[in-house]
N, CA, C and O atoms as CSV, one atom per row, in Angstrom:
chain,resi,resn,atom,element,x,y,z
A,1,UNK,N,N,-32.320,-36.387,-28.371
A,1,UNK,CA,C,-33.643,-36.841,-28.715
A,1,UNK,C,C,-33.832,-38.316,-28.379
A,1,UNK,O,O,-35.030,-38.576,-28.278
A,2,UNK,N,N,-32.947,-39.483,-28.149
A,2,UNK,CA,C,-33.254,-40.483,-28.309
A,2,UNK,C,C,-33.109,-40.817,-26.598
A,2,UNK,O,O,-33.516,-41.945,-26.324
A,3,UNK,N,N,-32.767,-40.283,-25.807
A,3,UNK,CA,C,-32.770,-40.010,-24.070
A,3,UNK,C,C,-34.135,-39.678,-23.892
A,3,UNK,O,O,-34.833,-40.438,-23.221
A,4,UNK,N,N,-34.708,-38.465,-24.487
A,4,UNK,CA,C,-36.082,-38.103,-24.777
A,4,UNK,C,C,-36.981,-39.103,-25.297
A,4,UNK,O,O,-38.121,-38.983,-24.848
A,5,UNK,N,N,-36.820,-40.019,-26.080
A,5,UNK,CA,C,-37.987,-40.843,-26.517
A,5,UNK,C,C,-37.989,-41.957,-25.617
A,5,UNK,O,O,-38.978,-42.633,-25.334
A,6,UNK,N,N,-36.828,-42.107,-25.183
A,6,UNK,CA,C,-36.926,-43.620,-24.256
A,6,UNK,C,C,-37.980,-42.979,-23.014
A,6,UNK,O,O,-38.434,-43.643,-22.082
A,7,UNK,N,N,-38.147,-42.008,-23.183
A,7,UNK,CA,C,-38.825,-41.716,-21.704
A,7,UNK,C,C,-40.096,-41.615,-21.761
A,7,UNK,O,O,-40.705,-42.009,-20.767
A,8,UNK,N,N,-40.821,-41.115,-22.815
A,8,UNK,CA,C,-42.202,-40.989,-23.588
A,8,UNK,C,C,-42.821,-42.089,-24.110
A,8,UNK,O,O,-42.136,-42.828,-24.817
A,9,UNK,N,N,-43.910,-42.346,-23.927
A,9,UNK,CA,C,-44.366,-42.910,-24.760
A,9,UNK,C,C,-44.906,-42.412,-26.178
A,9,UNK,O,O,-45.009,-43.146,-27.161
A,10,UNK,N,N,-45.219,-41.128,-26.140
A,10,UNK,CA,C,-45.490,-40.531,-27.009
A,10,UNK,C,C,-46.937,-40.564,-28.184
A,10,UNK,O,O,-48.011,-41.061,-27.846
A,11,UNK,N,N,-46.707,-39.964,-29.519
A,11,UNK,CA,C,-48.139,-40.445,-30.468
A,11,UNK,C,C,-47.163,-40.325,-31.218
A,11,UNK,O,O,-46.224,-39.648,-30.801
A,12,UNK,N,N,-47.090,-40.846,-32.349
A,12,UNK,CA,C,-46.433,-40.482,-33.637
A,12,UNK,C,C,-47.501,-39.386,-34.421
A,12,UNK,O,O,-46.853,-38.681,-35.195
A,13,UNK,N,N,-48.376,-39.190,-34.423
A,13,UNK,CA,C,-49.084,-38.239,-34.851
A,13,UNK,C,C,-48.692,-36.605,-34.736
A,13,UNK,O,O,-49.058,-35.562,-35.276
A,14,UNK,N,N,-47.849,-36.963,-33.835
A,14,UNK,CA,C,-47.446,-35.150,-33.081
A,14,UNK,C,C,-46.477,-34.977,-33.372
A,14,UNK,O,O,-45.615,-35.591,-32.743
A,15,UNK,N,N,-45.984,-33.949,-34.610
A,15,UNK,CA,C,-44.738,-33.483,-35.289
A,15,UNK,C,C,-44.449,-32.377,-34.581
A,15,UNK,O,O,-45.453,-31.688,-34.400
A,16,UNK,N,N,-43.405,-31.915,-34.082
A,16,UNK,CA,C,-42.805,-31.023,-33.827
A,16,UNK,C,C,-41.401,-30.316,-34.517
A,16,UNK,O,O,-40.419,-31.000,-34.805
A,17,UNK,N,N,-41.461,-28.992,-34.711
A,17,UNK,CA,C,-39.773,-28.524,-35.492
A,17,UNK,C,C,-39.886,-27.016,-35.082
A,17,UNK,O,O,-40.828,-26.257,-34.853
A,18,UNK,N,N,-38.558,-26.911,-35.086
A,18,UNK,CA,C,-38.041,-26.016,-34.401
A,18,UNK,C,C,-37.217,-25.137,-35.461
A,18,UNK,O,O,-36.125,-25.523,-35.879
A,19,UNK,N,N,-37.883,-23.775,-35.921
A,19,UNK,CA,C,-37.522,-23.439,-37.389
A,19,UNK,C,C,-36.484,-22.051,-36.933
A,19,UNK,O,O,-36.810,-21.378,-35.955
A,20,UNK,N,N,-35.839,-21.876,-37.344
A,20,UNK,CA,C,-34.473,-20.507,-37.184
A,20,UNK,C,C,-35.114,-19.813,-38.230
A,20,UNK,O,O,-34.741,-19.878,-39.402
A,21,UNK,N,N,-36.432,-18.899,-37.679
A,21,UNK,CA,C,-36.720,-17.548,-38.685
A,21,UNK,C,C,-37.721,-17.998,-39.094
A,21,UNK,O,O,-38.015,-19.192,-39.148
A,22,UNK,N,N,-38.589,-16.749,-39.551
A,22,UNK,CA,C,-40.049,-16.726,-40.101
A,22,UNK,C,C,-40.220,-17.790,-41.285
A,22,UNK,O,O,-39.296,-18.196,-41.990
A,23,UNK,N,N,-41.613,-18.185,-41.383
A,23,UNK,CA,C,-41.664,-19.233,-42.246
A,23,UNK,C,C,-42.928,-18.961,-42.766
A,23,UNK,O,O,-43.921,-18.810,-42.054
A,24,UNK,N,N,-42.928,-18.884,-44.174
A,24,UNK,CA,C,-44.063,-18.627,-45.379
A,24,UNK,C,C,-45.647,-19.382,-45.712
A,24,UNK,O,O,-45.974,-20.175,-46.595
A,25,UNK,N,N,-46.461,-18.727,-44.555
A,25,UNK,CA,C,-47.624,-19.340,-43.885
A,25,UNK,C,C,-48.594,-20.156,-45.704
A,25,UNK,O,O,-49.093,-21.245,-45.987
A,26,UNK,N,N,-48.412,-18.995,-46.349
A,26,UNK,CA,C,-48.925,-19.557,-47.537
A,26,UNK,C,C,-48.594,-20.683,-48.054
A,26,UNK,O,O,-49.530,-21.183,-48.677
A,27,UNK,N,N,-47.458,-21.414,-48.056
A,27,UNK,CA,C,-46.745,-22.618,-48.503
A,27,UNK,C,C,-47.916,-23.689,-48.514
A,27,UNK,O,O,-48.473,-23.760,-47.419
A,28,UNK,N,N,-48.410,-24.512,-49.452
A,28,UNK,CA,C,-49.403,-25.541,-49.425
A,28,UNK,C,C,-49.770,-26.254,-47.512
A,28,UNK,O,O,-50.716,-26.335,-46.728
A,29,UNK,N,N,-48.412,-26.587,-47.576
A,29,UNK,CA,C,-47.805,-27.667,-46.784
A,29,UNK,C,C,-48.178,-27.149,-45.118
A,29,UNK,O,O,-48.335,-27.982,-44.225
A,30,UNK,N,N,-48.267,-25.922,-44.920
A,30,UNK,CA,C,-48.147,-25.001,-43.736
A,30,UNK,C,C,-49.703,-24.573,-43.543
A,30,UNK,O,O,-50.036,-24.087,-42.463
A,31,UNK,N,N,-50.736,-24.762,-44.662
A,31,UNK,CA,C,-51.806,-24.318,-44.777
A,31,UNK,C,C,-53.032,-24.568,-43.849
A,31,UNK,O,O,-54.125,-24.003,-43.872
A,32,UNK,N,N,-52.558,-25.598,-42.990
A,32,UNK,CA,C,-53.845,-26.789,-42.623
A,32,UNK,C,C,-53.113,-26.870,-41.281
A,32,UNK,O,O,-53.810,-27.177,-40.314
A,33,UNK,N,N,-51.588,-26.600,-41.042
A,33,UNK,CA,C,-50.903,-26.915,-39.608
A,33,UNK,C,C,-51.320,-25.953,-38.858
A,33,UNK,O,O,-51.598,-24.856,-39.342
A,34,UNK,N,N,-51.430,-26.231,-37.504
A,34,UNK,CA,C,-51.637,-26.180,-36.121
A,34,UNK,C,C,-50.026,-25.297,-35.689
A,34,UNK,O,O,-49.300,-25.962,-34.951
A,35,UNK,N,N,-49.501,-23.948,-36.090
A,35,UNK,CA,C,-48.340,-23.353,-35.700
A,35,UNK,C,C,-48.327,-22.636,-34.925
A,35,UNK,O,O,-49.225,-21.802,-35.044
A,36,UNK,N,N,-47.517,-22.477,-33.850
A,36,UNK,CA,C,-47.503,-21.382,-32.807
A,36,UNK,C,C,-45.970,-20.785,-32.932
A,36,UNK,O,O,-44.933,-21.449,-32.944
A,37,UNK,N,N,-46.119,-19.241,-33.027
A,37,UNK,CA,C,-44.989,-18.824,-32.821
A,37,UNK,C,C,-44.135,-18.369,-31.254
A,37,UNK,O,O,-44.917,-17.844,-30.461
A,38,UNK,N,N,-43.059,-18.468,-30.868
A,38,UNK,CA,C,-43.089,-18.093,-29.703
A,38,UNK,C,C,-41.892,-16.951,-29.604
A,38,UNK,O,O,-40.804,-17.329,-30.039
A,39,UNK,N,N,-41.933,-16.133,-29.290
A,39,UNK,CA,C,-40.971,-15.332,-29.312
A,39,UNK,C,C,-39.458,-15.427,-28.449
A,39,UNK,O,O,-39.410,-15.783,-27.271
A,40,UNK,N,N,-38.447,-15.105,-29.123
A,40,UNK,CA,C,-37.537,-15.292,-28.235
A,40,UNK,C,C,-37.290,-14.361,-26.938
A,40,UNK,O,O,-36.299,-14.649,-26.267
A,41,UNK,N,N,-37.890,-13.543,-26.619
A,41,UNK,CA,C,-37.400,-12.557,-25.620
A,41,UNK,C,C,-38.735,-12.108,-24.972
A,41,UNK,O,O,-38.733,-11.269,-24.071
């Protein structure tokens, strides 16, 4: 990641994560995000 940022300028506004397994859309926190799932195969 830090090879990766030297190269970007980037936004700090733009979170990205990379989750291992379904994740509980109802959660407060998840309610309002912008999520895309992508399938592995």
């Amino acid at each position: 990641m830090t090879a990766l940022r030297s190269q970007t300028k980037g936004d700090p506004r733009i979170k990205i994560a990379v989750l291992d397994g379904l994740i509980d859309l109802d959660i407060v926190c998840f309610q309002s995000a912008n999520i895309t799932r992508l399938d592995p195969y």
